[in-house]
N, C-alpha and C positions, 0 to 999 in steps of 0.2 A: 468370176472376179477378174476386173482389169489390172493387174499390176504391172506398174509402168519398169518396176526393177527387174520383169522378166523376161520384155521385149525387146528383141530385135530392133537396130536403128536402121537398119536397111538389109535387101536382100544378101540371103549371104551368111548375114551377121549370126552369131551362134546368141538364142535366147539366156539372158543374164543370169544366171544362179546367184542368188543370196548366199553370202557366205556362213549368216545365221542356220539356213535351211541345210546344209551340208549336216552341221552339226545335227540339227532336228532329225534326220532322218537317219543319220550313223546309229543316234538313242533309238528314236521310236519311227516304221517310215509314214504311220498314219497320224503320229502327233505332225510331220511336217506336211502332209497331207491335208489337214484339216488347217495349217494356217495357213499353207499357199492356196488351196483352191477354194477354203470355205470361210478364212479371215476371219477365224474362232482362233482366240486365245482367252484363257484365263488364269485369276492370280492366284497365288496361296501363298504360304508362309517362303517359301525357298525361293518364289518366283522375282517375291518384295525384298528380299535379300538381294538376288544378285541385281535389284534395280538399285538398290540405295550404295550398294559397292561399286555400281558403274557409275552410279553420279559424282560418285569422287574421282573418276578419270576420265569421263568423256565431252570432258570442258574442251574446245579446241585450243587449240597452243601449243608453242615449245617453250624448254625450259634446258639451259644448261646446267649441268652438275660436273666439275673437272672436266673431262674431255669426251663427256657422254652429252650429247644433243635429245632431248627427250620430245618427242610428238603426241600430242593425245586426239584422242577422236578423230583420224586420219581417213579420209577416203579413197580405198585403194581398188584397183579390178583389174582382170586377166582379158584381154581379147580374145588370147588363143585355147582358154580354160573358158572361157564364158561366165567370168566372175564377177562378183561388186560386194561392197560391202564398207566397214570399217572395221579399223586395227584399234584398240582401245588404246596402246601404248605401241611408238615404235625407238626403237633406241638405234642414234645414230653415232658411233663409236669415230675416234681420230682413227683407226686405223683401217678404217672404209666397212667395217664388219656392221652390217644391220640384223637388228633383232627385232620381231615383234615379239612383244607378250601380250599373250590373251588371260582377261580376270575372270575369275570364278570363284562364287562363293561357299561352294562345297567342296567335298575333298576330291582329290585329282584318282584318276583311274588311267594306270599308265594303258598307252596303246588302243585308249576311251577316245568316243567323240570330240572331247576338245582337242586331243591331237589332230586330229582332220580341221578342226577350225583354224588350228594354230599355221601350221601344213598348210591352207588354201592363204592364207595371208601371207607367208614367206612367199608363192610363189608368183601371188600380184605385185610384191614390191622387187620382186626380181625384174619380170615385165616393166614394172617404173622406171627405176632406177638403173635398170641394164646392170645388174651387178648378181653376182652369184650369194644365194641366200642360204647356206647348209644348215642353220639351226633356228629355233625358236623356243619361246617358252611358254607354261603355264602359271601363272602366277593362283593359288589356292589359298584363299583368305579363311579356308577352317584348315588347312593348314600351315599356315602363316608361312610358306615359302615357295620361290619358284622351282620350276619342273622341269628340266631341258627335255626339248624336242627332236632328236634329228629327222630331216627332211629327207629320206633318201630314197631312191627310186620306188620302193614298195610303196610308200606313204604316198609317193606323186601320183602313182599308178590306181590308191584308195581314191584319192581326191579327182580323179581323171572322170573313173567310171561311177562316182555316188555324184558328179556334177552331169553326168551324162543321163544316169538314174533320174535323177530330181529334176531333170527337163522331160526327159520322157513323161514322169507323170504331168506334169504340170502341161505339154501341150495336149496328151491324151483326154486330160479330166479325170484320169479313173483314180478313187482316191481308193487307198490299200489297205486291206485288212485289219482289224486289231491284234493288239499283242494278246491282250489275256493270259498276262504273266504276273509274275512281281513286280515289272517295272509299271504298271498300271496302279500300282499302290502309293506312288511315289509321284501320279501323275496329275499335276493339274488343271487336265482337258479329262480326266475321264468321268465326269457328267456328263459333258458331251458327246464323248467320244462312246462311251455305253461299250466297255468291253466284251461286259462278259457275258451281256444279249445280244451284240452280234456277232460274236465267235463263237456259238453253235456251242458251248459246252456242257456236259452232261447230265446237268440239274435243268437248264433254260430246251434243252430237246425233249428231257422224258417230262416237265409240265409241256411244250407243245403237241407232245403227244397223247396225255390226258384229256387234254382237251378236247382232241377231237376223235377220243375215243370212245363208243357206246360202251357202257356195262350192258351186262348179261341181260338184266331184267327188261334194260328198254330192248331189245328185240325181240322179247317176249312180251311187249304189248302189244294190244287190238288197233 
């Protein structure tokens, strides 16, 4: 797969990470595996949700509300993080304070992958803007409020090295394991993605072992 969001524009340049795949791979690193290197995605009930919650804000434009500047569908990236992506919402306050909020339409998991999402947006509009970014948010449409984020060295330091991760794989090709957990119940790529035959687990080894095992009797024929 060529994708143009993950190359380098000259020597030098550090290959672009999606800000989406950040996220992909915080949850599952073989769900963001299979859509960086194999551009397999599929839908199901929660996937059509947060599409129809993002079409309510990823209209481009701003919009004043009293002394908050509102941005939507913004394009933002990091030179020095090797980022790209879009901020769904960015709020630009009178007293120079910038916030993005990232939407989601299931419940928020503090310390979860959309703080890395939320996290890698603060710190490309720091890069924009030259301004110090210390918070962000998650806004949770199941449950109907935002989440502050703080951005603080640990967080910078998640998003440093899962941007560093998710180029390794993606210039290597190796695409990574399955989970073969709970969160494969919830997932939907796992048609494709076939966890629980290729994670070797205990029911999928002892039929591969039946298989190619003689009973008794065939070695006792002629």
């Amino acid at each position: 797969m060529n994708n143009p969001a993950l190359q380098g524009s000259g020597e030098g340049d550090l290959v672009q990470v999606p800000l989406s795949a950040l996220e992909h791979y915080a949850y599952c690193p073989r769900q963001s595996g299979l859509i960086i290197l194999e551009d397999a995605f599929a839908d199901d009930a929660a996937t059509v949700r947060g599409t129809l919650l993002h079409q309510r804000v990823d209209t481009p434009g701003n919009r004043g509300r009293g002394t908050v500047r509102t941005l939507h569908a913004l394009p933002v990236w990091s030179d020095s993080y090797g980022l790209t992506g879009i901020c769904d919402t960015v709020e630009l306050h009178d007293d120079g304070r910038i916030l993005p909020v990232e939407h989601k339409s299931g419940p928020y998991h503090p310390g979860g992958p959309a703080d890395i999402q939320a996290a890698a947006q603060a710190i490309c509009l720091e890069e924009m803007f030259r301004r110090h970014v210390p918070e962000a948010a998650v806004y949770s449409a199941a449950d109907r409020r935002r989440h502050k984020v703080t951005v603080d060295d640990e967080l910078r330091a998640r998003v440093r090295q899962l941007a560093l991760t998710v180029r390794t794989m993606h210039t290597t090709g190796s695409l990574p394991p399955p989970a073969a957990d709970s969160r494969c119940r919830r997932c939907s790529m796992a048609t494709s993605c076939m966890p629980k035959v290729l994670a070797g687990t205990r029911r999928y080894r002892q039929a591969l072992t039946d298989l190619y095992t003689l009973d008794d009797f065939q070695d006792d024929a002629p």
